[in-house]
N, C-alpha and C positions, 0 to 999 in steps of 0.2 A: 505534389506527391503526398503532402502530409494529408488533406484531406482523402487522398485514396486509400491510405491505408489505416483509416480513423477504426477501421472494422476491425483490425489485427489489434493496436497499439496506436495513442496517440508517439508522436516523438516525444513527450516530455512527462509527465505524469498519467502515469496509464496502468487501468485495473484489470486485475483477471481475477477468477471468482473460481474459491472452492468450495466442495460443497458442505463440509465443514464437518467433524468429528464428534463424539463425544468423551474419546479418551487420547488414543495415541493416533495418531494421522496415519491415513493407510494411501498408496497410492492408486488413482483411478483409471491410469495403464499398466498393463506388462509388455517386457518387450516380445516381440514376434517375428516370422520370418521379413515383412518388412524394414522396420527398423533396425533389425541387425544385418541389414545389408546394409547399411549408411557406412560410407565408411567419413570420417572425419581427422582431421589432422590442425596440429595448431595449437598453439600454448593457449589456458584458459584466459578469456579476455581481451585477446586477441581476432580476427574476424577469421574462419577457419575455411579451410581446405573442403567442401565437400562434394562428394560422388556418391550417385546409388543408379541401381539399374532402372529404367522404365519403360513400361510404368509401373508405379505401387500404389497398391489399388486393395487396401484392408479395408475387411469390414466395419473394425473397432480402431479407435486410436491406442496406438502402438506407442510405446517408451523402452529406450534402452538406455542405461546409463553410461557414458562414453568416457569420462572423466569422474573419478570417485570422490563424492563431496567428504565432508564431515561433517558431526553431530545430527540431529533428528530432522524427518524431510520436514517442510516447511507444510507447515497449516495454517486454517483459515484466521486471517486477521492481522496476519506477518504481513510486509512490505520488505523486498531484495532490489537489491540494485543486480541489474542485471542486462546483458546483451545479446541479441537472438539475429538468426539471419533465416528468411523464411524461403521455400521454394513451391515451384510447382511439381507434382509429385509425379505428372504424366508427362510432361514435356521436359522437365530438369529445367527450366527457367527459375533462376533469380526472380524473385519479386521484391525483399528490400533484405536490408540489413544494418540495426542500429546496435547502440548503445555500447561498440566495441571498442572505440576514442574514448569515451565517457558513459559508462553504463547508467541508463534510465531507470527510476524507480518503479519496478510493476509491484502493485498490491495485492492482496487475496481475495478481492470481492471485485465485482459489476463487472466483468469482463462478459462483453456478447459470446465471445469465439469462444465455446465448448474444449474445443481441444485444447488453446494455452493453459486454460483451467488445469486438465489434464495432465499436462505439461509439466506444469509449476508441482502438480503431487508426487511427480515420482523425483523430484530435486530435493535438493538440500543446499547448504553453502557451501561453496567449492565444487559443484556437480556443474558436468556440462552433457546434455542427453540430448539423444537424438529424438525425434518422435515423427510418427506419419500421422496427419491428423484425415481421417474419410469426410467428404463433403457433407454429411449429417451433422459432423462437429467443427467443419469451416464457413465455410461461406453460403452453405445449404443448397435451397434448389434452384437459386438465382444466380448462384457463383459469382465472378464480380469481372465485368466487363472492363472495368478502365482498369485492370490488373492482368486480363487476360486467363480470368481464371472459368474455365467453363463451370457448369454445373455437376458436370461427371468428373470436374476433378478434384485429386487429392494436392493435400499440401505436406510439404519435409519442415520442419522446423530443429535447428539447431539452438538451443538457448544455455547462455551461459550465467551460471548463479555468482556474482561475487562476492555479494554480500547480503547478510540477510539479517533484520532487526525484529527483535518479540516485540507479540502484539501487546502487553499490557507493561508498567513500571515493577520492576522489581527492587525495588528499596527497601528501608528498616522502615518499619509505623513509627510514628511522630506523634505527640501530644498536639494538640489544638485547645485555641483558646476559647472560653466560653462567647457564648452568643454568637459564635462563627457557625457558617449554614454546616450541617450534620453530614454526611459523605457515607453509604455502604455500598461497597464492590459486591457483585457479584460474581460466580463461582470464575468468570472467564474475563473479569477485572471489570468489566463496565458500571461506571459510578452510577446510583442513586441516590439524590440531594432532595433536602429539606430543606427550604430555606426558614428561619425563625420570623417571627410575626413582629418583628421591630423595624424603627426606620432603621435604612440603610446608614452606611458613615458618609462622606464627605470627599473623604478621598481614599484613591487605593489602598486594600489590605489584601495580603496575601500569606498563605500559610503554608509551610510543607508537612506534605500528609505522609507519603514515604518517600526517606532519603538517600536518596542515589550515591552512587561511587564510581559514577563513571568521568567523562571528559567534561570541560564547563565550555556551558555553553558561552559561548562571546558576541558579542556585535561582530555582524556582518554573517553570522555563519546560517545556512539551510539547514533546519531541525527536522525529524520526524517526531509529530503526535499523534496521538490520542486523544479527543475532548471532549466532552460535555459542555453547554451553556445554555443558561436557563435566566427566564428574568427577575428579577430580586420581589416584584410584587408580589404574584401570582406564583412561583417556580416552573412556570409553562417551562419548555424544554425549545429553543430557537434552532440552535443548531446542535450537530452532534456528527462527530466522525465513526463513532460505533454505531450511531443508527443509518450513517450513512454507507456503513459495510466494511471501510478502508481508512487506514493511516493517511495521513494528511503529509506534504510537506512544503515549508516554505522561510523565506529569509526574514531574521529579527534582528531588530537594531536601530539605527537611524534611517536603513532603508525598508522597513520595515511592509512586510506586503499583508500585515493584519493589523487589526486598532492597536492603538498605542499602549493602552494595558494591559493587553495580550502579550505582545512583545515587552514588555517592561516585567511581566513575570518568569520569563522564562531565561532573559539574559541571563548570567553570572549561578543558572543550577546547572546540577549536573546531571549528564543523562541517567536515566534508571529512576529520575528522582517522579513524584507524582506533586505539583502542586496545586491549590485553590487561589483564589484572588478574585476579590469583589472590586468591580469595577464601576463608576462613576460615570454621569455621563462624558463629564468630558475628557475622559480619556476611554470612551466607546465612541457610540456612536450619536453621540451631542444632543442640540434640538432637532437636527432631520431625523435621526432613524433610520431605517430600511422597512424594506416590506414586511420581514418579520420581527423587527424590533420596534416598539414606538418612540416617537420622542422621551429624550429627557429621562431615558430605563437605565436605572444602577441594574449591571450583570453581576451573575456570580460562574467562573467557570472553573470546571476540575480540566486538567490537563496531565495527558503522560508524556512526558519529557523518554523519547523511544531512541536518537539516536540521532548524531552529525555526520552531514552528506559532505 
């Protein structure tokens, strides 16, 4: 099942894509005579109760907010934990429903499906909305056979917001020491680094650029970031979660599922906080490398320390 419904949402870390603001987030449904037929029931979080007449068969995806969030709807670049149960919008079939034992992180960017897009704009934290999404913004003119979704049909999505983490660190600016690589954010946080024309050090250094006041991170626990990394030679740019569109998340510590200096920067801060850390090879990626690192590469990466799952 997981690979059929790869189209919707992976089960586990999975993107939806907005299409992203220049000031305050607006949402890219209203609701309509569809969507306010849904009728839903069910504490938020929970997997809910729902009925609607059909078929519903809108031209445009539909949103209605069924449960009233708080604070501002979520915009591009945010990551929510969140749980959605999806239907057929012409037959009333179930097709899946996760994330309501333990809500899934969806993010704001690379989601194929138009209408979760969608979806996710007219939400907030604590919202739980209905939406009708039309097969232009589901599964299109191919519709999806191993889900039984024809091509004429529409989809109901129920999705529940529980939590929802900003996209960049909001901490106090920090002093830095000299000959440490140079750091400017831009206007939507995304760092630009300089690295300095000197050998690298020897072993790890890391600095906080802004300092957080939220929870410390500890071993063992699942973070959300933000990050930049770039190689200490040349300052090429290898990898990067803002240019990949979406907050990242995963476990540090001794089970750690990124290099060891990675994880060794971020234990014992605290969320909100942004820091740097130049990393050696052997606590990156040593004499092998990867495809986009070469052997033997001292990194330098900024990180935003966004938030514990």
């Amino acid at each position: 099942m997981r690979s059929s419904l790869a189209l919707i949402a992976t089960a586990g870390l999975v993107a939806v894509a907005l299409t992203g603001c220049a000031t305050a987030p607006a949402p890219e449904a209203a609701p309509g005579n569809s969507s306010e037929a849904i009728t839903v029931t069910g504490k938020l979080g929970s997997e809910p109760k729902v009925s609607f007449p059909t078929p519903l068969e809108p031209a445009e995806t539909q949103c209605t907010e069924i449960i009233a969030g708080s604070g501002p709807l979520l915009e591009e670049g945010q990551l929510a934990l969140v749980g959605f149960a999806v239907y057929n919008g012409v037959t009333g079939d179930q097709i899946a429903a996760q994330g309501f034992d333990e809500a899934v992180p969806l993010a704001t960017n690379n989601q194929p499906m138009v209408g979760f897009t969608k979806a996710l704009t007219c939400a907030r934290e604590g919202s739980r909305v209905a939406v009708v999404v039309p097969p232009k913004d589901g599964f299109g003119p191919n519709g999806n056979a191993s889900l039984q979704v024809e091509p004429t049909d529409s989809l109901v999505v129920v999705m529940d917001v529980e939590r929802a983490f900003p996209a960049r660190a909001d901490g106090t600016t920090q002093l830095t020491r000299d000959g440490f690589p140079a750091v400017v954010l831009a206007p939507d946080g995304r760092p630009g680094i300089t690295v300095p024309q000197i050998d690298p050090p020897k072993s790890l250094q890391q600095e906080t650029l802004l300092a957080g006041s939220g929870q410390v991170v500890e071993d063992g626990d699942t973070v959300v970031v933000n990050y930049t990394g770039v190689l200490w030679d040349d300052g090429t740019v290898f990898d990067s979660s803002w240019e990949n569109g979406a907050p990242v998340t995963f476990t540090v510590g001794a089970d750690a599922q990124v290099i060891p200096g990675f994880s060794k920067a971020i234990v014992g801060q605290k969320v909100g906080s942004q820091v740097a850390v130049i990393i050696p090879p052997s606590e990156g990626y040593g004499d092998q490398g990867n495809a986009q690192v070469p052997a033997n590469s001292t990194l330098f990466f900024v990180v935003d320390i966004l938030g514990v799952i």
